[in-house]
KOLDRENDO-681822 format. One record per residue (C-alpha): residue number from 1; residue in one letter; y, x, z. Coordinates in pm, whole numbers. Layout:
<rs>
- n | res | Y | X | Z
- NUM | A | Y | X | Z
...
</rs>
This chain:
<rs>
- n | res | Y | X | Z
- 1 | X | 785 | 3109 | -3543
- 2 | X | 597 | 2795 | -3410
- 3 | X | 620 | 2900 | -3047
- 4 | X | 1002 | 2899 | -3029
- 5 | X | 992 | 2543 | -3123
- 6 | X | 972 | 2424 | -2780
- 7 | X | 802 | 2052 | -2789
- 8 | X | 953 | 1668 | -2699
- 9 | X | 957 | 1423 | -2456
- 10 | X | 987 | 1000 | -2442
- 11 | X | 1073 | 722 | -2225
- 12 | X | 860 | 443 | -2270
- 13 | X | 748 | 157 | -2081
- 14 | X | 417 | 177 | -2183
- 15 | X | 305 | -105 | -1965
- 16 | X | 557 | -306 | -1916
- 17 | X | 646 | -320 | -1588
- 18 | X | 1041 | -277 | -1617
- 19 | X | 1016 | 117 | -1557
- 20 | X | 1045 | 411 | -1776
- 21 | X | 688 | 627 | -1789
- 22 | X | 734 | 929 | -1946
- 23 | X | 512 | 1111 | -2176
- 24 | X | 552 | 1530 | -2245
- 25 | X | 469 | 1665 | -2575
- 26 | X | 277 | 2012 | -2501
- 27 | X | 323 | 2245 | -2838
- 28 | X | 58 | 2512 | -2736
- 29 | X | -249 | 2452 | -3007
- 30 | X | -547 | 2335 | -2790
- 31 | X | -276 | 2193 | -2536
- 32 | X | -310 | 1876 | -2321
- 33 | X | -11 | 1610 | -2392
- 34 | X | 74 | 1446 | -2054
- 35 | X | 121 | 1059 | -1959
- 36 | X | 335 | 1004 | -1643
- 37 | X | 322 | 628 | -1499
- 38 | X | 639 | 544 | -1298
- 39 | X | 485 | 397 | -984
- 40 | X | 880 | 255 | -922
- 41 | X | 917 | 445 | -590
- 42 | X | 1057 | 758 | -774
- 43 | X | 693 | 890 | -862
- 44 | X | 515 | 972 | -1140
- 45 | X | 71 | 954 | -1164
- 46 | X | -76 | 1151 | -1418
- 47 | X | -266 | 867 | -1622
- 48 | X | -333 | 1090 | -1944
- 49 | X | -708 | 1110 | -1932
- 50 | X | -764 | 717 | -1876
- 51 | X | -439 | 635 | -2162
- 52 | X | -628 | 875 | -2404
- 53 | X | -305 | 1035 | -2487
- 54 | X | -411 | 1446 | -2428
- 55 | X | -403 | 1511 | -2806
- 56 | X | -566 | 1813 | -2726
- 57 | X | -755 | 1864 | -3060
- 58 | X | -666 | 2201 | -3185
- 59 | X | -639 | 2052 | -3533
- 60 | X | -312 | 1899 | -3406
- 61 | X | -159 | 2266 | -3426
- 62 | X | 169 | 2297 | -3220
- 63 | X | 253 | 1971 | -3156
- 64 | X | 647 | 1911 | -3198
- 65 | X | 808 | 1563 | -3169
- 66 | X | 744 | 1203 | -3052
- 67 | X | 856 | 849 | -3166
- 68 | X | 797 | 592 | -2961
- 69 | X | 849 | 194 | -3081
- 70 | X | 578 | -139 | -3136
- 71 | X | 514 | -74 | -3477
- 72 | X | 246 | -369 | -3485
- 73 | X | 484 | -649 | -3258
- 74 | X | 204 | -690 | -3045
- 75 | X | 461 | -659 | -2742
- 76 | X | 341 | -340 | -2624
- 77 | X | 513 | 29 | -2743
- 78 | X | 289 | 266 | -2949
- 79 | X | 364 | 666 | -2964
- 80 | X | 370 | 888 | -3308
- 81 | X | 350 | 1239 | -3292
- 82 | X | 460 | 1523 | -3503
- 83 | X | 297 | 1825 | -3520
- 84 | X | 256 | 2182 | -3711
- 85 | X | -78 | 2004 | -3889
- 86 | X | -156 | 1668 | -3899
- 87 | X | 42 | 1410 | -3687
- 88 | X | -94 | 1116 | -3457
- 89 | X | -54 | 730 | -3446
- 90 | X | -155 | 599 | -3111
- 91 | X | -176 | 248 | -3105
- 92 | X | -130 | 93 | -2736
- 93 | X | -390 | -150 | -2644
- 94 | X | -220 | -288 | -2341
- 95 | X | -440 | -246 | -2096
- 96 | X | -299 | 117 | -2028
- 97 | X | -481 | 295 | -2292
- 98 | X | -446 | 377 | -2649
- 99 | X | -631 | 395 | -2955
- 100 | X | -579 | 676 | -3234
- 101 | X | -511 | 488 | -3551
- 102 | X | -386 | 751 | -3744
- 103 | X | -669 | 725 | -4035
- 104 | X | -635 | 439 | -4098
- 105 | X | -260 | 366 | -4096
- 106 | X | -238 | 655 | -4317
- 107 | X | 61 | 853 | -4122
- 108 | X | -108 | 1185 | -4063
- 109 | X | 156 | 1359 | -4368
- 110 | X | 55 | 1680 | -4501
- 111 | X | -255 | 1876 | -4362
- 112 | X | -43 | 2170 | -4310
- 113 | X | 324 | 2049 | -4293
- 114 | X | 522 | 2168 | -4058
- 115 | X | 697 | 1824 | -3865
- 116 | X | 983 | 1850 | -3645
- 117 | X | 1176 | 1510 | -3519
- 118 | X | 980 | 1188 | -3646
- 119 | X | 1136 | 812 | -3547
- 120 | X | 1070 | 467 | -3589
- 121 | X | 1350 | 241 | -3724
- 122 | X | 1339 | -72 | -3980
- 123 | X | 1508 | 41 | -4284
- 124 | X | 1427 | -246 | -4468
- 125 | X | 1498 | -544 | -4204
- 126 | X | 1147 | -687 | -4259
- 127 | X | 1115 | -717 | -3866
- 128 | X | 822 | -450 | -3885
- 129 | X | 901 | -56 | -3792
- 130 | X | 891 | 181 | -4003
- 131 | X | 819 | 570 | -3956
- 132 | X | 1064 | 881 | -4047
- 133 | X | 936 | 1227 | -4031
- 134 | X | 1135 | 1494 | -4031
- 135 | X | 1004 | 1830 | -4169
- 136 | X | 1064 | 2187 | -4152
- 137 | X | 937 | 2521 | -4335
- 138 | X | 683 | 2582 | -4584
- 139 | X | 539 | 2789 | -4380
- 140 | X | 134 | 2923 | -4242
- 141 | X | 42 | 3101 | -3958
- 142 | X | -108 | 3356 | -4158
- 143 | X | 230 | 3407 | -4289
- 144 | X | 376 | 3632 | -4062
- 145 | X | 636 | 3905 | -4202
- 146 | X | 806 | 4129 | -4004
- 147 | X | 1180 | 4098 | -3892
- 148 | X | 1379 | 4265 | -3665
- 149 | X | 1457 | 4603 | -3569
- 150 | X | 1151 | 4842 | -3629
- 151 | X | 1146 | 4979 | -3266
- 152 | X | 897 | 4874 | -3064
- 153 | X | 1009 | 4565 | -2871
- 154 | X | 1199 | 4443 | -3060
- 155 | X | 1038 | 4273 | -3359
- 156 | X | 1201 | 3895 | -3339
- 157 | X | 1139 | 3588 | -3546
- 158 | X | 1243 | 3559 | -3911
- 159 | X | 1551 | 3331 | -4089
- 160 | X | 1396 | 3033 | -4236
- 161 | X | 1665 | 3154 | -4498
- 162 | X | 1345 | 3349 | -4626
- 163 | X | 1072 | 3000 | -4620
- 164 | X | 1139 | 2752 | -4893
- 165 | X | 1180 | 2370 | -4696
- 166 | X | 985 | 2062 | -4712
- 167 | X | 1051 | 1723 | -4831
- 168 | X | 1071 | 1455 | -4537
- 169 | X | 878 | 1176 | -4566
- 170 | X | 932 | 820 | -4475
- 171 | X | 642 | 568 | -4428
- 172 | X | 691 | 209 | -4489
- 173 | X | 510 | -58 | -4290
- 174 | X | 298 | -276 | -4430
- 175 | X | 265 | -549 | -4173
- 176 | X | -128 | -497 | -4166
- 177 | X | -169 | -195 | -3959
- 178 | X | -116 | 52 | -4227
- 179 | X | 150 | 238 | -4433
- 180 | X | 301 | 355 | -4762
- 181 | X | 454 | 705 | -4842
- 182 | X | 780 | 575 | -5015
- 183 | X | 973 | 917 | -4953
- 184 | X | 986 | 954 | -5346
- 185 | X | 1093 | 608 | -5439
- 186 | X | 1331 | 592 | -5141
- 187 | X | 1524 | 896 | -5275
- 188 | X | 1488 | 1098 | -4949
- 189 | X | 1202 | 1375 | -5063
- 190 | X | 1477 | 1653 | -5096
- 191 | X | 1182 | 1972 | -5100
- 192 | X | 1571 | 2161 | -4942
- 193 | X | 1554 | 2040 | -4664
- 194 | X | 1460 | 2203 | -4347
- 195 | X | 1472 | 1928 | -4099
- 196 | X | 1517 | 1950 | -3699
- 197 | X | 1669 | 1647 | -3590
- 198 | X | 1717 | 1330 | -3701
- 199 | X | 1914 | 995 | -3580
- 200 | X | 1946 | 656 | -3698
- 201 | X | 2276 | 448 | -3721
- 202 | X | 2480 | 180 | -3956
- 203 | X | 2785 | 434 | -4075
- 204 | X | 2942 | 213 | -4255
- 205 | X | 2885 | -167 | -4101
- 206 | X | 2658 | -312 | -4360
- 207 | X | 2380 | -417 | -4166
- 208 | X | 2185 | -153 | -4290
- 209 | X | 2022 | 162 | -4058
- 210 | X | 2146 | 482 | -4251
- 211 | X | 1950 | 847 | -4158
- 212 | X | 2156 | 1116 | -4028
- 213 | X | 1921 | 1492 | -4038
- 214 | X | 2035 | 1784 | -3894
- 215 | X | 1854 | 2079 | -4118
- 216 | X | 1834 | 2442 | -4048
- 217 | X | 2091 | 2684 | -4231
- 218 | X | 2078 | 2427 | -4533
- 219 | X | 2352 | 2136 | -4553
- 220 | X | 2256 | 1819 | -4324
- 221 | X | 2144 | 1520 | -4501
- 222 | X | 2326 | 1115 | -4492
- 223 | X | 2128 | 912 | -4658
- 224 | X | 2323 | 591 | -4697
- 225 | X | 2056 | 280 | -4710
- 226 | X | 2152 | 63 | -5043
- 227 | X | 1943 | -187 | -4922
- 228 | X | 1730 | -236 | -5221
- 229 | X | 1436 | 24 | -5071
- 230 | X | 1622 | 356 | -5181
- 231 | X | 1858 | 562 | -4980
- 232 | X | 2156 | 786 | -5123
- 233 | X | 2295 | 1106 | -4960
- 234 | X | 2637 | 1095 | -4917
- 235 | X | 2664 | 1405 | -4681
- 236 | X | 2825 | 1628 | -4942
- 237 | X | 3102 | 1334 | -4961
- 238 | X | 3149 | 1211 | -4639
- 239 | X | 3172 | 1551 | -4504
- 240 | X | 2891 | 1555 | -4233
- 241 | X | 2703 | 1835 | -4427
- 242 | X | 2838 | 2118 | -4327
- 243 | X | 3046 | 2304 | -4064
- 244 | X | 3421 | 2310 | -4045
- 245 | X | 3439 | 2646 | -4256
- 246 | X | 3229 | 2486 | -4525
- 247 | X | 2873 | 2674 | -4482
- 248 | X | 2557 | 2539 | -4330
- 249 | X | 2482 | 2517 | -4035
- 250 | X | 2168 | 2588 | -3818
- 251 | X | 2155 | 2222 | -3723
- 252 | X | 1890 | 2142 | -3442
- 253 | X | 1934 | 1797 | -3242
- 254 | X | 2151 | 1497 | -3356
- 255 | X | 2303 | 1162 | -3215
- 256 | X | 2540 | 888 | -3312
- 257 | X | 2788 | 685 | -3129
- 258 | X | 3145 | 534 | -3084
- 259 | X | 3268 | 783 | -2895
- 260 | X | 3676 | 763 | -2933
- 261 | X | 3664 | 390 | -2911
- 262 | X | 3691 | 257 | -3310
- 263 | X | 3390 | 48 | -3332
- 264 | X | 3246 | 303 | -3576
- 265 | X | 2937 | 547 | -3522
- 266 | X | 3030 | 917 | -3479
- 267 | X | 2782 | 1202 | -3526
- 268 | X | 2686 | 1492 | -3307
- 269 | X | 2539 | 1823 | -3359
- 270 | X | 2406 | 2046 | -3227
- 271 | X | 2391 | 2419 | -3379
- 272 | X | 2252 | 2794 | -3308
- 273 | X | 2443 | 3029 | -3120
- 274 | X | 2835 | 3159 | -3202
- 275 | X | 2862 | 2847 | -3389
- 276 | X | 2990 | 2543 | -3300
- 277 | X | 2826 | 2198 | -3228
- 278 | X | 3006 | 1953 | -3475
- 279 | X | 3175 | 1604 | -3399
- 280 | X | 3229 | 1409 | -3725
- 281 | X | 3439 | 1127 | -3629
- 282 | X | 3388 | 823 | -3892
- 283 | X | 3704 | 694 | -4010
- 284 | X | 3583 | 484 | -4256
- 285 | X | 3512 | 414 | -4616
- 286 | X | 3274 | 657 | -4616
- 287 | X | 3455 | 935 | -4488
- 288 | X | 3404 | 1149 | -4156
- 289 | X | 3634 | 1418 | -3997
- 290 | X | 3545 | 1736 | -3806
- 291 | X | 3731 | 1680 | -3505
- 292 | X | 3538 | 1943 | -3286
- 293 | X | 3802 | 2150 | -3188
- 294 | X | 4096 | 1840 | -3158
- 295 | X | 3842 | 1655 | -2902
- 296 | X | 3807 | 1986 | -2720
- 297 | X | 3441 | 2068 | -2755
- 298 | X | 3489 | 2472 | -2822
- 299 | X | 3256 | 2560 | -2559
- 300 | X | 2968 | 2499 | -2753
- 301 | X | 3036 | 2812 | -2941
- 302 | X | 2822 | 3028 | -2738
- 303 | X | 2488 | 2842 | -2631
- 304 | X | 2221 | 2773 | -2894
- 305 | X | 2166 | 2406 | -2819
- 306 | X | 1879 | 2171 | -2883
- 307 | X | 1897 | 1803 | -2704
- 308 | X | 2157 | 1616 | -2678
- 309 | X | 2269 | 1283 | -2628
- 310 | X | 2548 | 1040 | -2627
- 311 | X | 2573 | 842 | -2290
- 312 | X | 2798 | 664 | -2084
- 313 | X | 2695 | 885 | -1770
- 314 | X | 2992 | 747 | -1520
- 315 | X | 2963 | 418 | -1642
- 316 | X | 3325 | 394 | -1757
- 317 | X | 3299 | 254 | -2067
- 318 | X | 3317 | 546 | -2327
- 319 | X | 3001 | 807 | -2405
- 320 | X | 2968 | 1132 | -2266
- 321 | X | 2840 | 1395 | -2444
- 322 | X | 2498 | 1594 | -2268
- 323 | X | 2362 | 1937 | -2436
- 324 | X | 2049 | 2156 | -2382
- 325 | X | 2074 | 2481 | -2471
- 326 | X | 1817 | 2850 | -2494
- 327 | X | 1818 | 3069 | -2780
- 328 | X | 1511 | 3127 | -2978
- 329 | X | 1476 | 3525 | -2943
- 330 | X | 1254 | 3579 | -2612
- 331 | X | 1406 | 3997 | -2657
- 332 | X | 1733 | 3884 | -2797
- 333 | X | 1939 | 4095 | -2459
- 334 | X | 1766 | 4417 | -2614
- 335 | X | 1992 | 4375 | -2878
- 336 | X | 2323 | 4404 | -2685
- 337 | X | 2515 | 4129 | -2808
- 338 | X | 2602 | 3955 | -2466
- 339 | X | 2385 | 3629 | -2576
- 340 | X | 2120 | 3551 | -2335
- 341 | X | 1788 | 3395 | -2401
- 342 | X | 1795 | 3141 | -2099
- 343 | X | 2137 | 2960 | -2158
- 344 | X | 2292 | 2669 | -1913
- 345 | X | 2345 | 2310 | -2021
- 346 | X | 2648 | 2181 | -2126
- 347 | X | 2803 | 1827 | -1964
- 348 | X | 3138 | 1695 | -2141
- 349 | X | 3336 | 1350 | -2003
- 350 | X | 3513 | 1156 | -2209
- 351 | X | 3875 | 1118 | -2119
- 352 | X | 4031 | 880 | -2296
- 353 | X | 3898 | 1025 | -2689
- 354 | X | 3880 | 1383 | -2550
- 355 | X | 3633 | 1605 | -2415
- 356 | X | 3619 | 1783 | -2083
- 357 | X | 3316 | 2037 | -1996
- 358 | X | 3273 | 1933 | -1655
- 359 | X | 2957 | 2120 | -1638
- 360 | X | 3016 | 2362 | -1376
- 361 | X | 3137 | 2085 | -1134
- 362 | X | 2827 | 1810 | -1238
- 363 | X | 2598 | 1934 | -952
- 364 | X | 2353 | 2268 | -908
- 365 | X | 2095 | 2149 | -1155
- 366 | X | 2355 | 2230 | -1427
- 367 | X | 2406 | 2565 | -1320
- 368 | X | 2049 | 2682 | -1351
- 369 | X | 2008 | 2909 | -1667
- 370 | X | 1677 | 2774 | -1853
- 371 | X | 1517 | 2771 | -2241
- 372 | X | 1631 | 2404 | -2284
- 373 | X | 1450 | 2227 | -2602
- 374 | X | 1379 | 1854 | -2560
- 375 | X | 1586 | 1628 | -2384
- 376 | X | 1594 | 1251 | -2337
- 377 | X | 1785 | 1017 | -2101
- 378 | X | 1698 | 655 | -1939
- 379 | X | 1738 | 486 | -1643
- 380 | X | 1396 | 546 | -1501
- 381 | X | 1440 | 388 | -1180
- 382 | X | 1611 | 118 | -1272
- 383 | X | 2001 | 171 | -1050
- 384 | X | 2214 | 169 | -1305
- 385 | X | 2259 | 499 | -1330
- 386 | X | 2149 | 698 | -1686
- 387 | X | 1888 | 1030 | -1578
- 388 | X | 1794 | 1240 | -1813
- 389 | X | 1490 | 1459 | -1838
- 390 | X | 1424 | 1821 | -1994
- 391 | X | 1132 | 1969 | -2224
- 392 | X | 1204 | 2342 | -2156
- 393 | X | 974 | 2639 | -2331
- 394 | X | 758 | 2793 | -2132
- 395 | X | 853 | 2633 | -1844
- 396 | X | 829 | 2346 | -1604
- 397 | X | 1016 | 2016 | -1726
- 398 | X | 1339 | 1894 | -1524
- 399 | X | 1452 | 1560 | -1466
- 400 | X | 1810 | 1520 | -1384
- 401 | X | 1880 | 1220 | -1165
- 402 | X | 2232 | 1053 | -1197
- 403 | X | 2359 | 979 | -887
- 404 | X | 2623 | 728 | -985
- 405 | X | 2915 | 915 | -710
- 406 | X | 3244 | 732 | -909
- 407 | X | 3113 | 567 | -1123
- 408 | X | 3152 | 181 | -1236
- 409 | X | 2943 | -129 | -1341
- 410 | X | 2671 | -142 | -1596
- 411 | X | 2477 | -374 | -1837
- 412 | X | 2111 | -277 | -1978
- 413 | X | 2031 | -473 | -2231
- 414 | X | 1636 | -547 | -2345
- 415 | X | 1655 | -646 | -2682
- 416 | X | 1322 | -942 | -2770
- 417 | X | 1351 | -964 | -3128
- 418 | X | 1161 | -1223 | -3318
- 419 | X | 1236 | -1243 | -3680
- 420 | X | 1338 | -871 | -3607
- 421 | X | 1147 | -590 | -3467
- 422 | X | 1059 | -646 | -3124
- 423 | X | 1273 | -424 | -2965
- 424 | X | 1572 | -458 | -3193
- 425 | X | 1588 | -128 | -3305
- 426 | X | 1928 | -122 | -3531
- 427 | X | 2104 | -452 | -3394
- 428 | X | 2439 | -402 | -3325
- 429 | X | 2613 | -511 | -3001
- 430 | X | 2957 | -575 | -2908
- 431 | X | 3061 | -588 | -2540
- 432 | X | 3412 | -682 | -2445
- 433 | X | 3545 | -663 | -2084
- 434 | X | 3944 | -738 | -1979
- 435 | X | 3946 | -337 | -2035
- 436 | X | 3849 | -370 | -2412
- 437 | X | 3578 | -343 | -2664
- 438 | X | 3276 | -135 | -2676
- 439 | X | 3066 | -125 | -3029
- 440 | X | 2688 | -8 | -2977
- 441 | X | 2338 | 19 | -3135
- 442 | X | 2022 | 4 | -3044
- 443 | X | 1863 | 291 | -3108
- 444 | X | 1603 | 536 | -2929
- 445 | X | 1599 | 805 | -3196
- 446 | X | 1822 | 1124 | -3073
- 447 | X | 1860 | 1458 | -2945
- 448 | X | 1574 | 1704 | -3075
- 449 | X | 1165 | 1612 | -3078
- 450 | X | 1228 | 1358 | -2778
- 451 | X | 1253 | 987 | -2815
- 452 | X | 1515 | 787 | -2515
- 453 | X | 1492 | 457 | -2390
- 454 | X | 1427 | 140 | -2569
- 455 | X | 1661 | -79 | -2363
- 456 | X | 2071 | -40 | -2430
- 457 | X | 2316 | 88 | -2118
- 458 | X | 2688 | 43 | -2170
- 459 | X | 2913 | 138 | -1894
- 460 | X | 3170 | -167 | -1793
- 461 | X | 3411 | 7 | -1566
- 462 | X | 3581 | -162 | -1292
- 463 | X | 3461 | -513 | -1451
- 464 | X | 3208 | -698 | -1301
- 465 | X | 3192 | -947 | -1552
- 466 | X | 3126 | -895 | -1956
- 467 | X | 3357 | -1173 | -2138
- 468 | X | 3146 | -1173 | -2426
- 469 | X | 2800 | -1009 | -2542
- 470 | X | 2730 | -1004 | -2929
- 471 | X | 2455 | -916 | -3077
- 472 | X | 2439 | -871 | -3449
- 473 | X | 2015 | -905 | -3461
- 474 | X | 1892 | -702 | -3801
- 475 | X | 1792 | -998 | -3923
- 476 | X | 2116 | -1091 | -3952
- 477 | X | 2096 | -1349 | -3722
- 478 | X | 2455 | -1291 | -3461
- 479 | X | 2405 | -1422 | -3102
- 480 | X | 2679 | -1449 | -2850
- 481 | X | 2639 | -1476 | -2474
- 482 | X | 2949 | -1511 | -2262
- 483 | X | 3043 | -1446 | -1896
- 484 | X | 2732 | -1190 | -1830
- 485 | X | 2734 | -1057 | -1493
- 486 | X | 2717 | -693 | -1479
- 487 | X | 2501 | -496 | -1259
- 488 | X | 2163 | -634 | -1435
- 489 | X | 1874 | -548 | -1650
- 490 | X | 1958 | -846 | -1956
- 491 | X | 1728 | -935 | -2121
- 492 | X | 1835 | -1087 | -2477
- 493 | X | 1584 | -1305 | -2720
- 494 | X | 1703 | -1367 | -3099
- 495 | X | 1653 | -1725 | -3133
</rs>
């Protein structure tokens, strides 16, 4: 089953020089990972055998997902990655190379686990990252049983209805270069689970980063931070477990964001084929509603999607909604069912709270049929205009470049935190323009295996001015800047 998985991809500035590098994530056992330095002229240079990033070791197994924050605030951005076997800290040294610390931060999780989507985030608000790992089946490779039709050719890949799941686990910084396995105390070892995606937001407005995971065929999991170390899931309640008939889902890659405007954090999903990807819309006190089919997203019926992310892609002021999509069955058109195993993205604007699949009319790279996996968007070079880039299965990567035709004004905003983690991972910020309010977070943890951007983008419209800038810093700390021209990489330092 490990070879449908498909493998991630991250943004990240690995040395600092204002552009997005990218790093791939290459699942084949035995595999090279690659290290792409944006020379800032719209190139890339291979720099994967001098970073010491290749992760080739055939220990690693397939190797899945990637996280990328500074988990030891030493100003530079470190990479930890998932994989079918034990996962990989790399520590960046800041001289454009990196040192695997896994041993001794203690972060490699099971021998054999099976990790999907892992993340950095600061659940605690100690001003040090800490690590979420998102797992799957409990499954070998010598466990192979047959599914399928028994014709030859057509022997596909089984339900993980038929593997028992595997408790996430969540590793708690310790300030001194290692890590503690709290997933039992923090209440979010549920062995049920069988994790794909995962995304960080504050649901409620507490100051606290809550975990959103999209699992496979078993409910999806909301574990509501109580601020005292342990988490709660509230999915069940808040009605973000399950699809709109009230069965599982086959969740796969996840995201959070205002999208109709409220100030509160919405969740996306995506799901397998002939079922739809879910919108929850938060209205409060705990509650969410399944507004997929009001906001006009039933075109997601068909695809099996993977990545996907929230984004202000005309700069207008409201997030857009971006999906990659290929099923998992390499044979599946031998069974006659009109689905297709290379499947087209899907590319929704926001209009005013509703959706519009303007896919078809978003330029030719949308209409190429592909096996779509992981997916992650930035502004790579740096025009104000959000690109996003594509981890496809045996296949070349894409990167989509936005080419800002109609579109409006922009802010990027580099969080420096201080007291809190150095790139203010889970700081809220509030921009307000004569055209109204926008309510974001900062948060690079989306879409499926991939990690996105560090810095914030919000759209300003027509507006060439931001009134006011707030920024509610997870220390708690709130910082207000006012009159910020638009059209500008910010960057913002908690005092």
């Amino acid at each position: 089953m490990s070879e449908t998985f498909g493998s991630g991809v991250a943004w990240i500035d690995f040395d600092n020089d204002g552009y997005q590098d990218l790093y791939f994530v290459n699942g084949a056992p035995g595999s090279s990972n690659v290290l792409y330095r944006n020379n800032g002229d719209g190139t890339f240079t291979d720099v994967t055998a001098r970073a010491g990033l290749a992760m080739a070791d055939p220990r690693h197994g397939h190797k899945t997902g990637v996280a990328v924050g500074d988990f030891d605030n030493d100003g530079y951005a470190d990479i930890y990655v998932g994989a079918f076997g034990p996962n990989a800290l790399f520590r960046n040294n800041g001289d454009g190379t990196f040192t695997d610390v896994t041993a001794r931060a203690g972060v490699a999780g099971g021998a054999a686990e099976w990790t999907s989507s892992v993340g950095f985030f600061d659940f605690d608000r100690d001003g040090r990252l800490d690590i979420y790992v998102t797992n799957y089946l409990d499954v070998s490779y010598d466990d192979n049983p047959y599914c399928g039709f028994k014709r030859e050719g057509f022997r596909t890949y089984c339900s993980p209805t038929i593997f028992d799941g595997v408790a996430d686990r969540l590793f708690r910084n310790n300030g001194d270069g290692t890590f503690t396995d709290v997933s039992v105390k923090a209440g979010i070892a549920n062995p049920a689970g069988k994790g794909l995606g995962v995304t960080f937001c504050d649901v409620d407005d507490d100051g606290l980063v809550d975990i959103y995971v999209a699992n496979d065929l078993v409910r999806n999991f909301l574990y509501r931070n109580n601020g005292d170390g342990t988490f709660r899931d509230i999915a069940y309640a808040a009605g973000v477990g399950f699809g709109g008939d009230g069965k599982p889902q086959a969740g796969m890659g996840t995201d959070c964001g205002d999208v109709d405007g409220d100030g509160r954090p919405d969740l996306y999903v995506t799901n397998f084929s002939e079922e739809l990807n879910a919108l929850y819309v938060n209205r409060g006190r705990g509650l969410f509603e399944d507004a997929t089919i009001r906001l006009g997203l039933r075109s997601g019926y068909g695809p099996l999607g993977f990545g996907t992310k929230l984004f202000d892609m005309d700069n207008d002021g409201d997030l857009d909604i971006h999906v990659v999509n290929g099923h998992i069955v390499d044979n599946i058109e031998l069974y006659g069912t009109g689905v297709t195993y290379r499947m087209k993205d899907l590319l929704y604007e926001n209009v005013g709270g509703r959706f519009v699949d303007v896919s078809a009319r978003s330029g030719a790279a949308l209409l190429v049929d592909r096996v779509g996996r992981g997916q992650a968007v930035a502004d790579f070079d740096n025009d104000g205009h959000l690109d996003i880039v594509i981890s496809n299965l045996g296949g070349p990567a894409v990167l989509l470049k936005g080419t800002g035709v109609q579109a409006g004004n922009w802010l990027s905003i580099r969080a420096a935190g201080r007291k809190s983690n150095p790139h203010g991972l889970g700081a809220r910020v509030t921009v307000e323009t004569p055209a109204g309010r926008q309510v974001r977070e900062i948060n690079n943890v989306a879409s499926y295996l991939s990690a996105n951007d560090l810095r914030l983008h919000v759209g300003l419209g027509t507006a060439r001015t931001a009134t006011r800038v707030e920024i509610r810093w997870p220390s708690g700390q709130v910082q207000t800047l006012t009159n910020v021209a638009a059209n500008q990489v910010l960057t913002i330092t908690e005092p």
